[in-house]
LUMKETI-693171 format. One record per residue: chain; residue in three letters; x, y, z of N, C-alpha, C in turn. Coordinates in nm, 2 decimals, always signed. Example, Ala and Ser with C-alpha at 12.3 -4.5 7.8 and 13.67 -1.06 7.14 Angstrom:
2
[pt A, Ala, [+1.32, -0.57, +0.78], [+1.23, -0.45, +0.78], [+1.32, -0.33, +0.78]]
[pt A, Ser, [+1.28, -0.22, +0.71], [+1.37, -0.11, +0.71], [+1.29, +0.00, +0.79]]
***
This chain:
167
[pt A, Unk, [+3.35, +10.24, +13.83], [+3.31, +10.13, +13.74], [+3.16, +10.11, +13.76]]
[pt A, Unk, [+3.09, +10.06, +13.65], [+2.97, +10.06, +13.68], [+2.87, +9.98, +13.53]]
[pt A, Unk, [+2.77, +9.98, +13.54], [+2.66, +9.97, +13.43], [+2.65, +10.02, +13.39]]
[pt A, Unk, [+2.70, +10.08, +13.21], [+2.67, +10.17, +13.16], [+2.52, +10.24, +13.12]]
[pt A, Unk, [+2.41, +10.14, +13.17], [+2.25, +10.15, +13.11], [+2.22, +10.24, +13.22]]
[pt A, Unk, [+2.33, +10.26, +13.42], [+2.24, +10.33, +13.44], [+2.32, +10.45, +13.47]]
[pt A, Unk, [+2.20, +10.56, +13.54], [+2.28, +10.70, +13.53], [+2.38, +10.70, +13.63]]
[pt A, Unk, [+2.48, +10.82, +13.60], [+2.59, +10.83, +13.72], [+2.68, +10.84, +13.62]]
[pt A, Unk, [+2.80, +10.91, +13.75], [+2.91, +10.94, +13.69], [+3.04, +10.78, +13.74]]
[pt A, Unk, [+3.04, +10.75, +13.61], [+3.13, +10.60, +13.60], [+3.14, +10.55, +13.44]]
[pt A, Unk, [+3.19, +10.47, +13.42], [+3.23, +10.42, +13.38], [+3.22, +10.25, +13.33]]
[pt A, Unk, [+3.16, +10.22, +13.18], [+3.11, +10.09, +13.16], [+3.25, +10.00, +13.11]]
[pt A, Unk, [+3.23, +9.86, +13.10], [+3.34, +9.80, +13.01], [+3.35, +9.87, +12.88]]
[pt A, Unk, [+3.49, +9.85, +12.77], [+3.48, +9.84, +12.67], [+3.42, +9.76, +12.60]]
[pt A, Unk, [+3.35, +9.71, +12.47], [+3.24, +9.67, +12.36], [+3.26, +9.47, +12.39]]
[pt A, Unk, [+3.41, +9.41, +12.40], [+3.42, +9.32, +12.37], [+3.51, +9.26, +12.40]]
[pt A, Unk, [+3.55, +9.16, +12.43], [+3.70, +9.09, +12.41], [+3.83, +9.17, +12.32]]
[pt A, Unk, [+3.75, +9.13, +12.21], [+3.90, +9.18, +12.12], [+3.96, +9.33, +12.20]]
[pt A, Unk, [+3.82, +9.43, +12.20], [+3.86, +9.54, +12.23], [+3.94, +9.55, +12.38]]
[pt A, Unk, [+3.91, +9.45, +12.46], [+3.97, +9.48, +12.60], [+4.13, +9.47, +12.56]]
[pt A, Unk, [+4.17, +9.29, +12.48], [+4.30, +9.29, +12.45], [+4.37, +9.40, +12.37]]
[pt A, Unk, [+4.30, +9.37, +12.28], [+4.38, +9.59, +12.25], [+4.41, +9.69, +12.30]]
[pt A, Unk, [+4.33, +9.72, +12.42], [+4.35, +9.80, +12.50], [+4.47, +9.76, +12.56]]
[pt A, Unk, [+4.51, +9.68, +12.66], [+4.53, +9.60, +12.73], [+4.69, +9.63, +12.66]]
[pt A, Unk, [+4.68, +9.59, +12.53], [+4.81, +9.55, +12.49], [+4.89, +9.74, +12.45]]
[pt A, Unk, [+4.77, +9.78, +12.44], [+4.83, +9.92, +12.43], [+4.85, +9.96, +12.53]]
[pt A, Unk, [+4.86, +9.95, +12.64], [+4.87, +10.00, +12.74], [+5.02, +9.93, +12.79]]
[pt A, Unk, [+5.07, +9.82, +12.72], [+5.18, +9.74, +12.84], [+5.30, +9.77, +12.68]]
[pt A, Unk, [+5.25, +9.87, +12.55], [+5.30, +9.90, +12.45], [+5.41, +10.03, +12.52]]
[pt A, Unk, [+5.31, +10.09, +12.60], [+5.34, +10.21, +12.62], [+5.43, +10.26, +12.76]]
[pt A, Unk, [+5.40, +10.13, +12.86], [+5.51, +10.06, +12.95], [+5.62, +10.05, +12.91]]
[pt A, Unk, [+5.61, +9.98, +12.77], [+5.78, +9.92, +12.75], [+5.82, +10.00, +12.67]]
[pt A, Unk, [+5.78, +10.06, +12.58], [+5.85, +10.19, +12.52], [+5.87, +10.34, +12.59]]
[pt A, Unk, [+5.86, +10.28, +12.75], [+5.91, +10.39, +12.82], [+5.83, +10.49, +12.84]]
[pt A, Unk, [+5.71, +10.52, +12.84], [+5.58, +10.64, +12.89], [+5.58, +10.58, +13.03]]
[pt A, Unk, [+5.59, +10.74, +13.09], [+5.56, +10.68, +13.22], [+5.40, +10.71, +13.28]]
[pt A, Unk, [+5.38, +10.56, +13.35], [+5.25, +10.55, +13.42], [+5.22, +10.61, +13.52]]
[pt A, Unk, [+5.13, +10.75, +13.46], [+5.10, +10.82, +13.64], [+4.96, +10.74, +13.67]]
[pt A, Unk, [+4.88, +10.67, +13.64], [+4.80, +10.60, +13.66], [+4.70, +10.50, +13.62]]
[pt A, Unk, [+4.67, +10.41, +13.67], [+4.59, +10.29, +13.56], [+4.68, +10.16, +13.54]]
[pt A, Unk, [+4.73, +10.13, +13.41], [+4.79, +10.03, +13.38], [+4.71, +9.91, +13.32]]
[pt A, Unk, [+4.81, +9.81, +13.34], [+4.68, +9.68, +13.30], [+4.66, +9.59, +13.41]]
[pt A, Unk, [+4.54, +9.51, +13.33], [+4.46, +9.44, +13.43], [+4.34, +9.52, +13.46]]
[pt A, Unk, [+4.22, +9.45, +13.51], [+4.09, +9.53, +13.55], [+4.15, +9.60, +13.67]]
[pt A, Unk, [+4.03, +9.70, +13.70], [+4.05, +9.74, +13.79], [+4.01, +9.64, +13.96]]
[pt A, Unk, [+4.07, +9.70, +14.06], [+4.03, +9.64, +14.20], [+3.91, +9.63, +14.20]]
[pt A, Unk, [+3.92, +9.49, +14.26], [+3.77, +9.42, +14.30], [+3.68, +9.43, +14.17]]
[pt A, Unk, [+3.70, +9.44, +14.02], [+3.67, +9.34, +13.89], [+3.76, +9.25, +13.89]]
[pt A, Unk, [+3.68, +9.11, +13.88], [+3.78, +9.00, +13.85], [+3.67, +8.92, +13.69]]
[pt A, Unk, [+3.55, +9.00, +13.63], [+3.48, +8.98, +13.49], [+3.48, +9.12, +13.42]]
[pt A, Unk, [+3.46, +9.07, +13.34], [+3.38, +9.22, +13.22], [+3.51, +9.26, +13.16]]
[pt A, Unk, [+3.49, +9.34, +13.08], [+3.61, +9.39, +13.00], [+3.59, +9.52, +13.07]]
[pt A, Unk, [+3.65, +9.55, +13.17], [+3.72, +9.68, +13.23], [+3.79, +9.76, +13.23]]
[pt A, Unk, [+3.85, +9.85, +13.19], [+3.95, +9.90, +13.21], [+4.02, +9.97, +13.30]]
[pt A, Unk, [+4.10, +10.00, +13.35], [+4.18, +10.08, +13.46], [+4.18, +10.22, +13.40]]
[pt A, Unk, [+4.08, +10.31, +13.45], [+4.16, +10.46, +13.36], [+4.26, +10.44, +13.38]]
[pt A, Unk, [+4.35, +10.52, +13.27], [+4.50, +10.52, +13.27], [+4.56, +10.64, +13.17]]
[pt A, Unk, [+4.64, +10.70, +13.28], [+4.68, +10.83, +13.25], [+4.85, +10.80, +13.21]]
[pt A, Unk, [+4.93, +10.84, +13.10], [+5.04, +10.80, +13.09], [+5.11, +10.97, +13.00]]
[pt A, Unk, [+5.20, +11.00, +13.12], [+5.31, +11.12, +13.05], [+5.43, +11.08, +13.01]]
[pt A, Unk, [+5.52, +11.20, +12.94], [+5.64, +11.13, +12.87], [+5.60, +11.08, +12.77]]
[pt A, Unk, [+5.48, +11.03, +12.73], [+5.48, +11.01, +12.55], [+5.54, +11.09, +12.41]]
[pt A, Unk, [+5.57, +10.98, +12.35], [+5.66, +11.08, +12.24], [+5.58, +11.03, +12.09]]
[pt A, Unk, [+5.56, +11.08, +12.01], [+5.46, +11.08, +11.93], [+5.54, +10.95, +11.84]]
[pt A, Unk, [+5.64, +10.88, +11.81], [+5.67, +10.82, +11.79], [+5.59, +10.65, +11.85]]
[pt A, Unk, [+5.54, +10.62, +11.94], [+5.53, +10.54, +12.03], [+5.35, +10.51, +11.96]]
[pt A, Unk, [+5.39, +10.37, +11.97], [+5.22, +10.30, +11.94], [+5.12, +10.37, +12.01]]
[pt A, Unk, [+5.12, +10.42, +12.10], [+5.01, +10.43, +12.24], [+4.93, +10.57, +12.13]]
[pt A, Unk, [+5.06, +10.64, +12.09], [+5.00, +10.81, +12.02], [+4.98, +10.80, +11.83]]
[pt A, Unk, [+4.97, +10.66, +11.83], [+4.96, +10.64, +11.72], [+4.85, +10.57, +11.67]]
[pt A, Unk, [+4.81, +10.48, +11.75], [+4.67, +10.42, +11.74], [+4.52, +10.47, +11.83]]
[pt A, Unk, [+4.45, +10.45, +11.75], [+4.32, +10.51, +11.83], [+4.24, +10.40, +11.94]]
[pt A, Unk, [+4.25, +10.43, +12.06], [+4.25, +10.35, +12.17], [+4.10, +10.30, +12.19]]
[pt A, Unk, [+4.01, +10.41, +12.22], [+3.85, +10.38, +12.21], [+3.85, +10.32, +12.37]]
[pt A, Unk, [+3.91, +10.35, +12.47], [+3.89, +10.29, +12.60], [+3.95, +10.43, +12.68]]
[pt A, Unk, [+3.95, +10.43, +12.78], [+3.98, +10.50, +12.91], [+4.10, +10.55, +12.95]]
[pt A, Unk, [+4.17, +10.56, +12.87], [+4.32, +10.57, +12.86], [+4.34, +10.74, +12.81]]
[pt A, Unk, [+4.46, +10.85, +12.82], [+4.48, +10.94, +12.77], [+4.63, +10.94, +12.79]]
[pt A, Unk, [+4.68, +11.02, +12.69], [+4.81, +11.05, +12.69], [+4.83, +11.18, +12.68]]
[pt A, Unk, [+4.96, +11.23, +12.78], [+5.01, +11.34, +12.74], [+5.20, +11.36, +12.66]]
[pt A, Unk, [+5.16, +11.44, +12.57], [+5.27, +11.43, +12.47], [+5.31, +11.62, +12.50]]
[pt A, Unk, [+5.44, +11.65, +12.56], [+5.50, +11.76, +12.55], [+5.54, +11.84, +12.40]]
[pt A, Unk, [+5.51, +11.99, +12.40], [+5.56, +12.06, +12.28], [+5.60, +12.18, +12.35]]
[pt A, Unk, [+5.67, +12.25, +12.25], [+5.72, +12.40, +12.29], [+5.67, +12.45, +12.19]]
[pt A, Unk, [+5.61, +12.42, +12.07], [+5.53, +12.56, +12.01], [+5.43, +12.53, +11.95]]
[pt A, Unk, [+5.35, +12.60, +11.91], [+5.19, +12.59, +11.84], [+5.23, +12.49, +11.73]]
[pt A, Unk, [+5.29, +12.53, +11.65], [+5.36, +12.46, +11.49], [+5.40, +12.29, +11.55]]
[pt A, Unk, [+5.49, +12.29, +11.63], [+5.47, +12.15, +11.66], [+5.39, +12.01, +11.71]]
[pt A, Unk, [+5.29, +12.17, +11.79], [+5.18, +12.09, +11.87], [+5.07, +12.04, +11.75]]
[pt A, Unk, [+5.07, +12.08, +11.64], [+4.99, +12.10, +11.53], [+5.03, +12.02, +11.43]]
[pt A, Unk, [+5.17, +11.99, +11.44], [+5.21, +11.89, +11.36], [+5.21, +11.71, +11.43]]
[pt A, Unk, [+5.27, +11.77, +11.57], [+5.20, +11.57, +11.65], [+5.04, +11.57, +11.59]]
[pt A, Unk, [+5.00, +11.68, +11.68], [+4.79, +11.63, +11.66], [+4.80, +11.59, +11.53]]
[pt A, Unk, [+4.86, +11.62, +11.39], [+4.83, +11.58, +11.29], [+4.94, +11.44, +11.22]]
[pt A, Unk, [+5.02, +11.46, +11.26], [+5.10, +11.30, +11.23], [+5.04, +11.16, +11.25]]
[pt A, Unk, [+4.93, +11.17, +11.27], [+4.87, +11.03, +11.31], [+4.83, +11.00, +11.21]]
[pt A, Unk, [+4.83, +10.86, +11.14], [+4.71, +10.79, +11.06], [+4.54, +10.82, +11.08]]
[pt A, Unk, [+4.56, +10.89, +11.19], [+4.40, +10.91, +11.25], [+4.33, +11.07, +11.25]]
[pt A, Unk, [+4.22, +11.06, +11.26], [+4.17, +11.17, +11.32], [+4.03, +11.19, +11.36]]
[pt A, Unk, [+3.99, +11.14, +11.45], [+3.84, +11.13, +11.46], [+3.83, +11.27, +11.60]]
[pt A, Unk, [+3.88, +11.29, +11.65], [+3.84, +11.39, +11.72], [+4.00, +11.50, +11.83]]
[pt A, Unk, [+3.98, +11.62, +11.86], [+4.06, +11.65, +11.91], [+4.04, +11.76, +12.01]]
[pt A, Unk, [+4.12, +11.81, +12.09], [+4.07, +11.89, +12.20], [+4.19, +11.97, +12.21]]
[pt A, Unk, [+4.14, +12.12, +12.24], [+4.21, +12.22, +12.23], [+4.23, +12.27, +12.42]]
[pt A, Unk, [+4.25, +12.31, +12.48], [+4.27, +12.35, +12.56], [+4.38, +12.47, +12.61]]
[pt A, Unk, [+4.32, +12.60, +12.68], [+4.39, +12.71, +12.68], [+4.31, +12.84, +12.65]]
[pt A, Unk, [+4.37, +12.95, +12.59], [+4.36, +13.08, +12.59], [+4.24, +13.06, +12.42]]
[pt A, Unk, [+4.11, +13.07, +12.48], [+3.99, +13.03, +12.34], [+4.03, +13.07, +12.18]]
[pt A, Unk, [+4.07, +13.23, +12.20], [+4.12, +13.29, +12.11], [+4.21, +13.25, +12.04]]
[pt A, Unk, [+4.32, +13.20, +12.11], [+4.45, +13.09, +11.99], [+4.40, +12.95, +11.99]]
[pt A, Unk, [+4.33, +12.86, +12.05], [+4.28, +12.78, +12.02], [+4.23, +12.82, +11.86]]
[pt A, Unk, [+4.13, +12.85, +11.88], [+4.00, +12.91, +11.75], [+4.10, +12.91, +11.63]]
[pt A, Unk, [+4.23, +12.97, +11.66], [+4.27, +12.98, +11.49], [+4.37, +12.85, +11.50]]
[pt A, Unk, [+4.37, +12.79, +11.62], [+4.49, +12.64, +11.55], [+4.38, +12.57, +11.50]]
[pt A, Unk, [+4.25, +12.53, +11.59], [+4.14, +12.44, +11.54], [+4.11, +12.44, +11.37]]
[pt A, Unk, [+4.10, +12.53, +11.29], [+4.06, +12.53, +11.14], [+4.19, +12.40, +11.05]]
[pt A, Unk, [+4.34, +12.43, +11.19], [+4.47, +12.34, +11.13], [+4.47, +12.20, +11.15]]
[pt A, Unk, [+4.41, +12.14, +11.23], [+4.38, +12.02, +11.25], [+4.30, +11.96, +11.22]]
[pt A, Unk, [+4.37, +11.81, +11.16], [+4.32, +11.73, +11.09], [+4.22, +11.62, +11.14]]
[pt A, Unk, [+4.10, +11.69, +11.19], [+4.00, +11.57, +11.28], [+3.91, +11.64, +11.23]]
[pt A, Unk, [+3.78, +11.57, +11.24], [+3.61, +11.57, +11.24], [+3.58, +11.65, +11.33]]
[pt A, Unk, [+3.60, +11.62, +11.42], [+3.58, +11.68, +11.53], [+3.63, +11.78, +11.62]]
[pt A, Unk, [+3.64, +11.90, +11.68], [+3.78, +11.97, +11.73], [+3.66, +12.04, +11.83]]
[pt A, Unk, [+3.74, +12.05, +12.00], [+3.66, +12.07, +12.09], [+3.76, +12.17, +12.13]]
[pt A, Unk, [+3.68, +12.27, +12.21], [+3.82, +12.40, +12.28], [+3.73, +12.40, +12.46]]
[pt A, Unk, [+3.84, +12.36, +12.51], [+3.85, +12.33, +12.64], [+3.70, +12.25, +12.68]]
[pt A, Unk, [+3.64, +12.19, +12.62], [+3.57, +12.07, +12.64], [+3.54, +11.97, +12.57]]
[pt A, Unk, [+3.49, +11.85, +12.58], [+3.48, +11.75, +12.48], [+3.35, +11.72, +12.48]]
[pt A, Unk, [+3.30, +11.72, +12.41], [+3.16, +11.73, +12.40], [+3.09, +11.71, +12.28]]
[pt A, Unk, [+3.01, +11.60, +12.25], [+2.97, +11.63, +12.06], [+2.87, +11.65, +12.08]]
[pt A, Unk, [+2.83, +11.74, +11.95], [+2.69, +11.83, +11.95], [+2.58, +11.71, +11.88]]
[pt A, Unk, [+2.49, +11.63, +11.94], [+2.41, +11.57, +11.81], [+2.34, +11.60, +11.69]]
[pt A, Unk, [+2.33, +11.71, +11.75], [+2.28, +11.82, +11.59], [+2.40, +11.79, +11.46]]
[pt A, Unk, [+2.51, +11.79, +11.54], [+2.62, +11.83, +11.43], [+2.68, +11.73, +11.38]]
[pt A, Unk, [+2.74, +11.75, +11.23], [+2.76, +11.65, +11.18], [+2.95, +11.58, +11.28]]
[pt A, Unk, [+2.91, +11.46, +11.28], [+3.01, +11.38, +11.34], [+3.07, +11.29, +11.27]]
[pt A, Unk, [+3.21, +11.27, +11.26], [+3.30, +11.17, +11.15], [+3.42, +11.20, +11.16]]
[pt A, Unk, [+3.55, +11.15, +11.11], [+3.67, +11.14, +11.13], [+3.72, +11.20, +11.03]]
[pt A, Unk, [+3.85, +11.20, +11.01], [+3.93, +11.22, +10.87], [+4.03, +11.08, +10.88]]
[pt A, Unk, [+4.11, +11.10, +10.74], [+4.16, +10.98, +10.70], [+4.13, +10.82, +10.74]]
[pt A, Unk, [+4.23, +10.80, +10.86], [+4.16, +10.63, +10.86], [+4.05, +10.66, +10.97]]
[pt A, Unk, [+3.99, +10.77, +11.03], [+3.89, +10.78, +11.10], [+3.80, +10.74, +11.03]]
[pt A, Unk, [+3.79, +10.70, +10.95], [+3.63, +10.70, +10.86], [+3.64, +10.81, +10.76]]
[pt A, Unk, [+3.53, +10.78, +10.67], [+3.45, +10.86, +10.55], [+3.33, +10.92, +10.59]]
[pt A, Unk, [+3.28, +11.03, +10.58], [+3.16, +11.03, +10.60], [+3.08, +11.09, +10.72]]
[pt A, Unk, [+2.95, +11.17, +10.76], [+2.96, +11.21, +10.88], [+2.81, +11.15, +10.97]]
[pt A, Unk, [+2.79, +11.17, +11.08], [+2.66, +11.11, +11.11], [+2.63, +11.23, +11.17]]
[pt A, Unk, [+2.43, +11.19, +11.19], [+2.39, +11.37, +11.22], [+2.40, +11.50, +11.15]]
[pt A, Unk, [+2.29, +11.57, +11.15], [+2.31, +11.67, +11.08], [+2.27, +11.71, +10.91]]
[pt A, Unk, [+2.25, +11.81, +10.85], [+2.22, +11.81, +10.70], [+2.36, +11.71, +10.67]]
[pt A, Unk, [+2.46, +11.70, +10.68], [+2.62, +11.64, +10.58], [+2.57, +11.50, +10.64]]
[pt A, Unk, [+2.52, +11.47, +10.78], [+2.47, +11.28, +10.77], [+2.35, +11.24, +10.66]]
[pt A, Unk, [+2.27, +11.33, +10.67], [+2.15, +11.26, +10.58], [+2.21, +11.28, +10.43]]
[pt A, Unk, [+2.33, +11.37, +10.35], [+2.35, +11.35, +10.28], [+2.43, +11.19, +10.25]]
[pt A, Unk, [+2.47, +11.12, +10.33], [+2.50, +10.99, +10.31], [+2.44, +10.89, +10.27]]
[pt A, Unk, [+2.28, +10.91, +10.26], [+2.21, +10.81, +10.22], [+2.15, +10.85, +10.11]]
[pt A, Unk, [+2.19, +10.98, +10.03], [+2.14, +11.03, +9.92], [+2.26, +10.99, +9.76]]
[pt A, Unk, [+2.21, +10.98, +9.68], [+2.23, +10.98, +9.54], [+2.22, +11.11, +9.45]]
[pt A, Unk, [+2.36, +11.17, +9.39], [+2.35, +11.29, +9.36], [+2.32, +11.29, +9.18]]
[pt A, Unk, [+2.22, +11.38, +9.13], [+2.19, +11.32, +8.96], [+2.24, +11.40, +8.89]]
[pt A, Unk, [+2.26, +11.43, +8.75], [+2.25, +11.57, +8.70], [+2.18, +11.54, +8.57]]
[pt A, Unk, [+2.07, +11.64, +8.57], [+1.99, +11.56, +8.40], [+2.02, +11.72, +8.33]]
[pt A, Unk, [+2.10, +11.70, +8.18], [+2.12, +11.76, +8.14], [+2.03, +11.76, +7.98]]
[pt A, Unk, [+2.04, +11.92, +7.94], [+1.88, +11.93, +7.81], [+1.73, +11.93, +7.85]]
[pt A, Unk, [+1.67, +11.98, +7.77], [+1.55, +12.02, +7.78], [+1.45, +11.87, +7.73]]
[pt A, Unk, [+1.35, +11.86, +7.82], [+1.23, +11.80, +7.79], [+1.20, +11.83, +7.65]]
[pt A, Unk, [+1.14, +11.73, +7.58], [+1.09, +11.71, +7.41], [+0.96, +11.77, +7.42]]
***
């Protein structure tokens, strides 16, 4: 845990209040609908007793049915959700209301052709990483729209079409 203004490898609060309770409650969502906690949970972490902190928190046994894999967290938290095939695993990543970003991990080559199937902005293969060059944005309730890039500065443009010749 730490100050996010300075460098190092850590970890700042989440943005605010509301966001900590969100977290917070996603996290005691995912407790009671049976995900099991391999690590984290709620409450700040040891020795924070201010800030909106969070406890990384690692939780397996998720079932794509469950709040936790259904809403987009925006804190320190990950989930692991089991599949037995490509087709499945392609249908959870895509069942969400959401899609702002996703990560592929494994053999590069079958990555590459599930990535074009999933429904995010974003799609990473065995790292997470956004390029600032590149355009960045979600699909469906992720947002509209991208930032960065020729497709960002198209957002602040107006498209015309003047048809016929000058008199």
């Amino acid at each position: 845990m730490g100050d996010p203004a300075e460098m190092g490898a850590h970890i700042g609060p989440v943005v605010n209040k509301a966001q900590f309770d969100k977290i917070q409650g996603l996290i005691q969502s995912a407790i009671d609908e049976g995900a099991t906690l391999v690590t984290g949970g709620t409450g700040r972490p040891d020795g924070r007793n201010v800030g909106y902190y969070i406890k990384p928190t690692l939780f397996a046994d998720v079932t794509p049915d469950m709040r936790i894999a259904q809403e987009e967290v925006f804190g320190p938290v990950a989930t692991i959700i089991a599949y037995d095939t490509e087709e499945e695993a392609v249908k959870i990543a895509n069942g969400t209301p959401y899609g702002l970003s996703a990560t592929i991990s494994g053999d590069p080559a079958k990555a590459a052709k599930i990535a074009p199937r999933l429904r995010a902005g974003l799609v990473t293969i065995n790292s997470w990483s956004p390029d600032g060059n590149a355009p960045f944005g979600g699909y469906k309730q992720s947002g509209n729209g991208r930032e960065n890039g020729k497709f960002g500065l198209t957002d602040f443009m107006e498209v015309k079409t003047v048809i016929g010749e000058p008199a």
